[in-house]
PyMOL Python script that loads the backbone (N, CA, C, O; Angstrom):
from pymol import cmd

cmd.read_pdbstr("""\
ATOM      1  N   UNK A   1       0.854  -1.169   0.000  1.00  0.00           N
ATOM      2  CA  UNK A   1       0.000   0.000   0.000  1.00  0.00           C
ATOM      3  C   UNK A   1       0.899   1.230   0.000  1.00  0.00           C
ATOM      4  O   UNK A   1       1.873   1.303   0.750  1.00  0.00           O
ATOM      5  N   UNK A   2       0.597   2.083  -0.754  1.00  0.00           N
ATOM      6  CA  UNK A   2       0.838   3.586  -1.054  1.00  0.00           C
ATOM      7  C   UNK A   2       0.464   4.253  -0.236  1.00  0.00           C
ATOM      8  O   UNK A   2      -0.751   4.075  -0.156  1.00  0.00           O
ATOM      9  N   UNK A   3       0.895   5.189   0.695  1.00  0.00           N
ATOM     10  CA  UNK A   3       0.458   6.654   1.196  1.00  0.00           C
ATOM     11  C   UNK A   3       1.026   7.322   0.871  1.00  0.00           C
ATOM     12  O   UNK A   3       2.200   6.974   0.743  1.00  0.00           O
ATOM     13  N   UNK A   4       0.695   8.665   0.515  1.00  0.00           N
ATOM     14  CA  UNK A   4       1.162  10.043   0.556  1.00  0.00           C
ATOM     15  C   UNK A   4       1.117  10.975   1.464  1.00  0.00           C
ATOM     16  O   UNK A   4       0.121  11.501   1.961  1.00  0.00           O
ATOM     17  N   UNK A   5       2.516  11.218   1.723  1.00  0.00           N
ATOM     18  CA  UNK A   5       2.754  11.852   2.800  1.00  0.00           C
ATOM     19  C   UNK A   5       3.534  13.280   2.209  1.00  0.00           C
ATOM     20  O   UNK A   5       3.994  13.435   1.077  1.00  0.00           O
ATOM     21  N   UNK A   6       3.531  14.510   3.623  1.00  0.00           N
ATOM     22  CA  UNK A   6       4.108  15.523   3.107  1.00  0.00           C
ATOM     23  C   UNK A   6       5.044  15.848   3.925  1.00  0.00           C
ATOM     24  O   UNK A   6       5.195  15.109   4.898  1.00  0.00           O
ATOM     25  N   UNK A   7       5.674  16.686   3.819  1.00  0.00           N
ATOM     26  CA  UNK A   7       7.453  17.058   4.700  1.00  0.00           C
ATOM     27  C   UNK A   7       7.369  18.587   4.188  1.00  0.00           C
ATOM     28  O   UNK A   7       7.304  19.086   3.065  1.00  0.00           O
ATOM     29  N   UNK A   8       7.411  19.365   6.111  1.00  0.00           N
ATOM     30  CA  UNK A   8       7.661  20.901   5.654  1.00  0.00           C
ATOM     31  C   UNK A   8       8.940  20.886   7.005  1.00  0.00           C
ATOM     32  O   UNK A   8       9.073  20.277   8.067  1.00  0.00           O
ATOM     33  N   UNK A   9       9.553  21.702   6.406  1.00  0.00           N
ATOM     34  CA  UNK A   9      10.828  22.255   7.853  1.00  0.00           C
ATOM     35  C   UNK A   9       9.712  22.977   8.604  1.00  0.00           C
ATOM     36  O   UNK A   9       9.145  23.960   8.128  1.00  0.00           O
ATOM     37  N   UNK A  10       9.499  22.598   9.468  1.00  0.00           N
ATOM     38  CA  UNK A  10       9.110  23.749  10.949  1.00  0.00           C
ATOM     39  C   UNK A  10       9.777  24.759  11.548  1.00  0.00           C
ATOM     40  O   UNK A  10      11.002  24.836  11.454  1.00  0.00           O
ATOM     41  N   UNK A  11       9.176  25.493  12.113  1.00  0.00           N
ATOM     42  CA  UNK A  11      10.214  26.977  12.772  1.00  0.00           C
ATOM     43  C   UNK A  11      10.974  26.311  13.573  1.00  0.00           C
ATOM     44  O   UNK A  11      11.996  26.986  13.701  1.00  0.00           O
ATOM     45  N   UNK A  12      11.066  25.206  14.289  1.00  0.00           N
ATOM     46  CA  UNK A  12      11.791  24.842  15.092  1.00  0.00           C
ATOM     47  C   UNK A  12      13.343  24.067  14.502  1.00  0.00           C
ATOM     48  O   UNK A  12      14.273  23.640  15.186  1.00  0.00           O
ATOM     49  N   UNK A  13      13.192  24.087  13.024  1.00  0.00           N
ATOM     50  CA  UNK A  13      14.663  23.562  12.305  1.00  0.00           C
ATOM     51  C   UNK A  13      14.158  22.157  11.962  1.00  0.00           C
ATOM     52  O   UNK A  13      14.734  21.557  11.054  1.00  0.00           O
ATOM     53  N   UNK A  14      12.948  21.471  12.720  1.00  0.00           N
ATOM     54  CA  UNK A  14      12.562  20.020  12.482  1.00  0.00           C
ATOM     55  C   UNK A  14      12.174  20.012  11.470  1.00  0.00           C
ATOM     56  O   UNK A  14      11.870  21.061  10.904  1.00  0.00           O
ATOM     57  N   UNK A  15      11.996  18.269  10.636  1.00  0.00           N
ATOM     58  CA  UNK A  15      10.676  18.254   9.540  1.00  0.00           C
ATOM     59  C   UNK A  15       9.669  17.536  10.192  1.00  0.00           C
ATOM     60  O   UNK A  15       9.731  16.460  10.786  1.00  0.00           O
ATOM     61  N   UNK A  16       8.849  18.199  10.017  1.00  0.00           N
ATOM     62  CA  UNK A  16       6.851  18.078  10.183  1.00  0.00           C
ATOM     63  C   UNK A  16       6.781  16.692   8.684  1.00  0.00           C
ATOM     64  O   UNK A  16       7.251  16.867   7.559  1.00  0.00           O
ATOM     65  N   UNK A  17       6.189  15.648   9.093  1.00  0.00           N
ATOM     66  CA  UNK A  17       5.386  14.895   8.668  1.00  0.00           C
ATOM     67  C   UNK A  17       4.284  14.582   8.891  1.00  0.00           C
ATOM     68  O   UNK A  17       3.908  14.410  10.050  1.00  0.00           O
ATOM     69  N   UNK A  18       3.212  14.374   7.492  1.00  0.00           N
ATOM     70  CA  UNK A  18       2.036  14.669   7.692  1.00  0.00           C
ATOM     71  C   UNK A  18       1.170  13.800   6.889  1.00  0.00           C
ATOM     72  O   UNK A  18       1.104  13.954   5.669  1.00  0.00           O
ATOM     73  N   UNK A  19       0.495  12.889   7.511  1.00  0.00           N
ATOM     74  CA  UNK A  19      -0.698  11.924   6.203  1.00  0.00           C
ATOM     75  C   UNK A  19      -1.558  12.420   6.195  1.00  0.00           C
ATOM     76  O   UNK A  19      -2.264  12.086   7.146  1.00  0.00           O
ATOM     77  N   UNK A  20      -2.152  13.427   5.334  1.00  0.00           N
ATOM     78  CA  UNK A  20      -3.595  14.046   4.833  1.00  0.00           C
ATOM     79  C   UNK A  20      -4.724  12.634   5.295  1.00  0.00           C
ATOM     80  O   UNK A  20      -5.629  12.590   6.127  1.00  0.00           O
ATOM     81  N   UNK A  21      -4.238  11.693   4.438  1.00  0.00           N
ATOM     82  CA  UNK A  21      -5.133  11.047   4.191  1.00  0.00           C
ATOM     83  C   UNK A  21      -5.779   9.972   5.807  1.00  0.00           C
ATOM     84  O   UNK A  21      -6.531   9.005   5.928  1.00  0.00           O
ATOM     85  N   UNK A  22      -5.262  10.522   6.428  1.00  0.00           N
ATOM     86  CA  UNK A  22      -5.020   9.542   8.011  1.00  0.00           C
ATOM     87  C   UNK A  22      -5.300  10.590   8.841  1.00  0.00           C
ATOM     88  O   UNK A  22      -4.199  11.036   9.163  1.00  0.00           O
ATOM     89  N   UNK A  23      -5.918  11.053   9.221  1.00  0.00           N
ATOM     90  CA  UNK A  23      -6.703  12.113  10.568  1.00  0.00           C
ATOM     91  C   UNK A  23      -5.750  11.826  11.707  1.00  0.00           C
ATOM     92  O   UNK A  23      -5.503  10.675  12.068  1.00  0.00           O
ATOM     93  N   UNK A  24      -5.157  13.036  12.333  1.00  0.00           N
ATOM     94  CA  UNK A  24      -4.097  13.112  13.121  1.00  0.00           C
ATOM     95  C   UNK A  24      -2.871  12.281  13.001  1.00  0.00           C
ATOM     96  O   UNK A  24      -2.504  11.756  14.052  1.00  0.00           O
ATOM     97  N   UNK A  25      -2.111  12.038  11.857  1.00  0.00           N
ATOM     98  CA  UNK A  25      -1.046  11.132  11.928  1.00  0.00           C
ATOM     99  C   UNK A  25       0.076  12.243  11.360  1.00  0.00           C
ATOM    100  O   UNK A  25       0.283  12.741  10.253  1.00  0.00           O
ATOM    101  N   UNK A  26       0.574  12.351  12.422  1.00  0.00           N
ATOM    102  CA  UNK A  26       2.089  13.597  12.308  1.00  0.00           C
ATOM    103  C   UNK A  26       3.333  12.912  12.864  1.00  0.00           C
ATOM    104  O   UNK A  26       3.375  12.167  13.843  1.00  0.00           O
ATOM    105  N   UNK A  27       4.676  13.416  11.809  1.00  0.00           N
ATOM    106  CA  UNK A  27       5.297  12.722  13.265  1.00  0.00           C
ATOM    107  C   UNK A  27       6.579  13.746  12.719  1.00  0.00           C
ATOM    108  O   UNK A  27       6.293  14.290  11.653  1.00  0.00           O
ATOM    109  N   UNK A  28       7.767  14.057  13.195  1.00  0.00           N
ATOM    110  CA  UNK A  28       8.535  14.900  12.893  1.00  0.00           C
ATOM    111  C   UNK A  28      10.117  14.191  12.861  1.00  0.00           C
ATOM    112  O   UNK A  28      10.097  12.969  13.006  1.00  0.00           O
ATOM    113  N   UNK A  29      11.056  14.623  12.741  1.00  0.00           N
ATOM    114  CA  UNK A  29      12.373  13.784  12.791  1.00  0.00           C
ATOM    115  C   UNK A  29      13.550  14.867  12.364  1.00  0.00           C
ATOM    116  O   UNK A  29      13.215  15.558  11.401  1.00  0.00           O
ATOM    117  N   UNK A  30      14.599  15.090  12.789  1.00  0.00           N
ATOM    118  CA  UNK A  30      15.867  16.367  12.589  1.00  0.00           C
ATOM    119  C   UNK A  30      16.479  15.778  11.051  1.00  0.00           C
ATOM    120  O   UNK A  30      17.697  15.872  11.200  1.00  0.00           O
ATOM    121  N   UNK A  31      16.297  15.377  10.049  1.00  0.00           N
ATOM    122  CA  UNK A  31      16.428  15.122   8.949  1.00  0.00           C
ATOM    123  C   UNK A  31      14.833  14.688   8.242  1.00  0.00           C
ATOM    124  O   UNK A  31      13.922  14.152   8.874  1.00  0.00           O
ATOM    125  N   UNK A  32      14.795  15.063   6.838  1.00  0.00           N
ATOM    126  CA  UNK A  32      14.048  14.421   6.129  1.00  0.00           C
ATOM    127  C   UNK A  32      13.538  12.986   6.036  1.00  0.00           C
ATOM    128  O   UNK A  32      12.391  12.545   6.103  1.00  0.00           O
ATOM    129  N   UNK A  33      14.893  12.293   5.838  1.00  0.00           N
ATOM    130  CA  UNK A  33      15.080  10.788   6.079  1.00  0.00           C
ATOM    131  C   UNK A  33      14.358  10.301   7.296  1.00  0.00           C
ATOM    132  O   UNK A  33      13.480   9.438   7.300  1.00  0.00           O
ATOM    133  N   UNK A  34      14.806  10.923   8.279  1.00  0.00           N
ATOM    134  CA  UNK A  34      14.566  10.619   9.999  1.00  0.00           C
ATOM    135  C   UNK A  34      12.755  10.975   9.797  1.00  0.00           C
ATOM    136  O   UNK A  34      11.979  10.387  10.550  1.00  0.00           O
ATOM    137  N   UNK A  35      12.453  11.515   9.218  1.00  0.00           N
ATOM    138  CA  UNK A  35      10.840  12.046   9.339  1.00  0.00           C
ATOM    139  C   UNK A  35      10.329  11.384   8.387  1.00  0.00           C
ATOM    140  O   UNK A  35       9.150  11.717   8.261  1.00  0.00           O
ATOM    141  N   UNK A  36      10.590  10.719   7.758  1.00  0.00           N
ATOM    142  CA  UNK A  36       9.924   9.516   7.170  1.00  0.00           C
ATOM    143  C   UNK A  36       9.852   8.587   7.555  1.00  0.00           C
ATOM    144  O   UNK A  36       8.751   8.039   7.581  1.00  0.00           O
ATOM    145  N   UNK A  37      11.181   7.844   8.126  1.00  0.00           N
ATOM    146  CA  UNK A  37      11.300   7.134   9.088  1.00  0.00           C
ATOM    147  C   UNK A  37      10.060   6.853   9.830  1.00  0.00           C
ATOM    148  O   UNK A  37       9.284   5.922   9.616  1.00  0.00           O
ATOM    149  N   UNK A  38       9.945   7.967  10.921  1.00  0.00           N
ATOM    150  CA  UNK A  38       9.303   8.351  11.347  1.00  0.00           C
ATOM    151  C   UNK A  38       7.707   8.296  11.239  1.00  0.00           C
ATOM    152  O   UNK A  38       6.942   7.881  12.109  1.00  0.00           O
ATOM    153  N   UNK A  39       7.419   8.734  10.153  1.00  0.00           N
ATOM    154  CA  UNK A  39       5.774   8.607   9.958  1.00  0.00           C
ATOM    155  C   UNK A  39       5.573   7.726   9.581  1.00  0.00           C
ATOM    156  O   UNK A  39       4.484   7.277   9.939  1.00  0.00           O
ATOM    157  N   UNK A  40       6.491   6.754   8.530  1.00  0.00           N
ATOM    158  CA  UNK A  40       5.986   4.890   8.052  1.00  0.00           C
ATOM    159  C   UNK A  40       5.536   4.124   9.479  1.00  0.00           C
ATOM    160  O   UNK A  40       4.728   3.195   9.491  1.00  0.00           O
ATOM    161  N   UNK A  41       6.287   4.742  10.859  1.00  0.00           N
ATOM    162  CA  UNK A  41       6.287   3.971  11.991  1.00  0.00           C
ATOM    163  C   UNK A  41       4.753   4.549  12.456  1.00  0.00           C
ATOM    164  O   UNK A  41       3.793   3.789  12.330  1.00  0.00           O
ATOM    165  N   UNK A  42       4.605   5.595  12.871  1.00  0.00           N
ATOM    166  CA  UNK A  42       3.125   6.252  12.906  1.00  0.00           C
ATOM    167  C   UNK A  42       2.367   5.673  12.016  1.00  0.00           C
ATOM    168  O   UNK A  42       1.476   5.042  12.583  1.00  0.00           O
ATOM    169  N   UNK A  43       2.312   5.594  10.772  1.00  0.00           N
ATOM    170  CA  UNK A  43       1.397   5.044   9.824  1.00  0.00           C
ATOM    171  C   UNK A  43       1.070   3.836   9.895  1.00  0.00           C
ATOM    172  O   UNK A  43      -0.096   3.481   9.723  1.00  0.00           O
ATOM    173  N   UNK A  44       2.215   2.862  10.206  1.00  0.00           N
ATOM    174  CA  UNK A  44       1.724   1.150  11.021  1.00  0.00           C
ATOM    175  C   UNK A  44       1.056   1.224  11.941  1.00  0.00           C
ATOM    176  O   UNK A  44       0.011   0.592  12.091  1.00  0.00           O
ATOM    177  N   UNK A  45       1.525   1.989  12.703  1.00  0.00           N
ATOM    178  CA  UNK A  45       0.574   2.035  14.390  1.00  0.00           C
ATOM    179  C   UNK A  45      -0.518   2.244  14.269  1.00  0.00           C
ATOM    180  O   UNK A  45      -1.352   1.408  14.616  1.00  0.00           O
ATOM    181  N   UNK A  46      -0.953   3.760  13.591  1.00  0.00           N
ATOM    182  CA  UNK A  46      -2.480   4.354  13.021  1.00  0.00           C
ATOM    183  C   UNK A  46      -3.355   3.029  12.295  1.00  0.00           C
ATOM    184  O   UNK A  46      -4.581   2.943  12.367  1.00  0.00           O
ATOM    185  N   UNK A  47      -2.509   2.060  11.612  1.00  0.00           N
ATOM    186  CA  UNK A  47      -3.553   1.487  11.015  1.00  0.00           C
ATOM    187  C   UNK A  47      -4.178   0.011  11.394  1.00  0.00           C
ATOM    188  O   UNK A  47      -5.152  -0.667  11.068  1.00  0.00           O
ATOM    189  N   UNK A  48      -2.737  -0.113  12.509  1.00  0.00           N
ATOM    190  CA  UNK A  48      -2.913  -1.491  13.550  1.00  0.00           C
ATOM    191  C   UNK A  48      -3.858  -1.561  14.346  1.00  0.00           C
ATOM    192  O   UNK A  48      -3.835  -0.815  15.325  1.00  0.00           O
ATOM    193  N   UNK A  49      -5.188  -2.662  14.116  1.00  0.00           N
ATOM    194  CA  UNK A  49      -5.996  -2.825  14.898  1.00  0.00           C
ATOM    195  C   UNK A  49      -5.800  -2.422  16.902  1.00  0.00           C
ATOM    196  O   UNK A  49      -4.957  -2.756  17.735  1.00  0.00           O
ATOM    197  N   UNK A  50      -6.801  -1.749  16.949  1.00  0.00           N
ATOM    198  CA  UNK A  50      -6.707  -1.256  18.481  1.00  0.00           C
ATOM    199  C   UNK A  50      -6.612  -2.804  20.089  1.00  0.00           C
ATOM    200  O   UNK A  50      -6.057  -2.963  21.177  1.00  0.00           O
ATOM    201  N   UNK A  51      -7.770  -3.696  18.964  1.00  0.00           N
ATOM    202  CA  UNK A  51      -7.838  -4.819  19.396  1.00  0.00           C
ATOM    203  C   UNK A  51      -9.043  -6.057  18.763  1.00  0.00           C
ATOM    204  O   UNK A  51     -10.155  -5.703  18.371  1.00  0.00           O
ATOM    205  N   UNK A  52      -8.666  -7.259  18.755  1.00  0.00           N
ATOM    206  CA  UNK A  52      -9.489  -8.301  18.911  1.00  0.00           C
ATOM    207  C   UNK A  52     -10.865  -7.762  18.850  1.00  0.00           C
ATOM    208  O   UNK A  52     -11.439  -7.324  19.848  1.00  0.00           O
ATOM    209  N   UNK A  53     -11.539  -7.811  17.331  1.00  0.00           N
ATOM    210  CA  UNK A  53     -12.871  -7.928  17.146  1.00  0.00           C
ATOM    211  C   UNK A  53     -13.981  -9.190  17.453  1.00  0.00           C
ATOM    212  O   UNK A  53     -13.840 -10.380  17.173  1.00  0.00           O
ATOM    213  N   UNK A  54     -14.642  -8.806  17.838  1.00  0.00           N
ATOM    214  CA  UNK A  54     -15.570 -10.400  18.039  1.00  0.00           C
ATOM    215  C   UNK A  54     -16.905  -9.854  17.842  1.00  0.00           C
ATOM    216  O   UNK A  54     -17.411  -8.845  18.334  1.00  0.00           O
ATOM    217  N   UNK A  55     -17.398 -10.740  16.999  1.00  0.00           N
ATOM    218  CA  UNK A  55     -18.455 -10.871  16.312  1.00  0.00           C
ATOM    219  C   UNK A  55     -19.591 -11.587  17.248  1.00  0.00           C
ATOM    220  O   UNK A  55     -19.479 -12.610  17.925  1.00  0.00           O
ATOM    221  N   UNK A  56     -20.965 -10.538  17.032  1.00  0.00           N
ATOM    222  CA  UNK A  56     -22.135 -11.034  17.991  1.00  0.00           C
ATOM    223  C   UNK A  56     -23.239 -10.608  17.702  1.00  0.00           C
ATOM    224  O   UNK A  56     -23.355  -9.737  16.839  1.00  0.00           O
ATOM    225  N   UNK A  57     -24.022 -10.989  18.185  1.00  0.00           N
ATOM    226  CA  UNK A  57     -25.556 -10.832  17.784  1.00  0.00           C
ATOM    227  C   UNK A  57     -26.095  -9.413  17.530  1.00  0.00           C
ATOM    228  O   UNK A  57     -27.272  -9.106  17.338  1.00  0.00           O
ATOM    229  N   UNK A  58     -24.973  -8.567  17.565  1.00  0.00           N
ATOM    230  CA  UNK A  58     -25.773  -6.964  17.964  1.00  0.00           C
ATOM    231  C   UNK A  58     -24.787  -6.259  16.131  1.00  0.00           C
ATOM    232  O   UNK A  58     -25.222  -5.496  15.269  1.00  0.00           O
ATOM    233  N   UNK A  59     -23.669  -6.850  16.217  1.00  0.00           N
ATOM    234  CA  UNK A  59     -22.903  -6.655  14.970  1.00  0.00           C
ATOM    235  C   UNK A  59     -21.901  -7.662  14.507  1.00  0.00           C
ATOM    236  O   UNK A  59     -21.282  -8.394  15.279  1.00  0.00           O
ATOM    237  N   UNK A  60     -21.757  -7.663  13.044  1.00  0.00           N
ATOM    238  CA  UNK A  60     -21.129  -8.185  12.251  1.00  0.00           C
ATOM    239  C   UNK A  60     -19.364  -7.832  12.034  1.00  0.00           C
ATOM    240  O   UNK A  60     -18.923  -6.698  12.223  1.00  0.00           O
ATOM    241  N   UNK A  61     -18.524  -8.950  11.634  1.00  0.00           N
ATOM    242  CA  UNK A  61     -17.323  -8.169  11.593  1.00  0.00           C
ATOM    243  C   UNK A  61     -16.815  -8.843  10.008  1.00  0.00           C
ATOM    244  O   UNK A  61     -16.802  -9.984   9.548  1.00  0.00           O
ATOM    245  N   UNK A  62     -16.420  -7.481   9.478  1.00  0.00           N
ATOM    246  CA  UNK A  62     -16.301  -7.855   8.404  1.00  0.00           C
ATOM    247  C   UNK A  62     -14.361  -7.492   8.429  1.00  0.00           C
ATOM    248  O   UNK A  62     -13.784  -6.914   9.351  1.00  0.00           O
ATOM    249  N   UNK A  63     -13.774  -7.971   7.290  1.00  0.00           N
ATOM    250  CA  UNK A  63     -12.192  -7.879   6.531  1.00  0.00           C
ATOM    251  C   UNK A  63     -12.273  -7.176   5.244  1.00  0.00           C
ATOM    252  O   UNK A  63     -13.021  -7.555   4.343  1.00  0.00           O
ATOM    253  N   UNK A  64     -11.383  -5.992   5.145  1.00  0.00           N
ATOM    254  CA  UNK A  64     -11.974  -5.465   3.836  1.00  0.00           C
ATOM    255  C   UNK A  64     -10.025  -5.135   3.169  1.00  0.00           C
ATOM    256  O   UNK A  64      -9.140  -4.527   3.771  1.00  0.00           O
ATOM    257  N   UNK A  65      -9.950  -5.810   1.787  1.00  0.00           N
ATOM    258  CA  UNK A  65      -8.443  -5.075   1.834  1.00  0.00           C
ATOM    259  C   UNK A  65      -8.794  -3.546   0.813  1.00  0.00           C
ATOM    260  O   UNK A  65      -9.602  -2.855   0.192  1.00  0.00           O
ATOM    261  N   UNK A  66      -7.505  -3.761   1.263  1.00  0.00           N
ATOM    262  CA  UNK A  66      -7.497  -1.819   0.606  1.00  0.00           C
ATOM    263  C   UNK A  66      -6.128  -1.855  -0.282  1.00  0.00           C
ATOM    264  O   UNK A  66      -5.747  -0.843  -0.872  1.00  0.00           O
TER     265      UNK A  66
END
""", "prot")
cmd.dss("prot")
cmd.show_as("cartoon", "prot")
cmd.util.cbc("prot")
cmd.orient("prot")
């Protein structure tokens, strides 16, 4: 899977990383490199189940790929 991500220097000398497409997923790093780094690791986490779904009489659990 593809994301697009963006990289601005911040006033603070850091780079700001940023997934539009992922609601709150930022992550920053003192090189470019390092801030990519950086957000691929945020971007696993963001998309890693929180926990163990289980399926029951009130709702369904579905698998969907993307």
């Amino acid at each position: 899977m593809k994301i697009k991500v963006t990289i601005e220097k911040g006033e603070d000398g850091y780079f700001v990383a940023h997934c539009p497409s992922l609601k709150s997923c930022w992550s920053q790093g003192k090189t470019e490199e390092e801030a990519l780094k950086n957000i691929r690791e945020a971007i696993e986490l963001y998309l890693e189940p929180d926990e163990e779904l289980v399926e029951d009489e009130s709702h369904k659990v579905y698998e969907v790929a993307v």
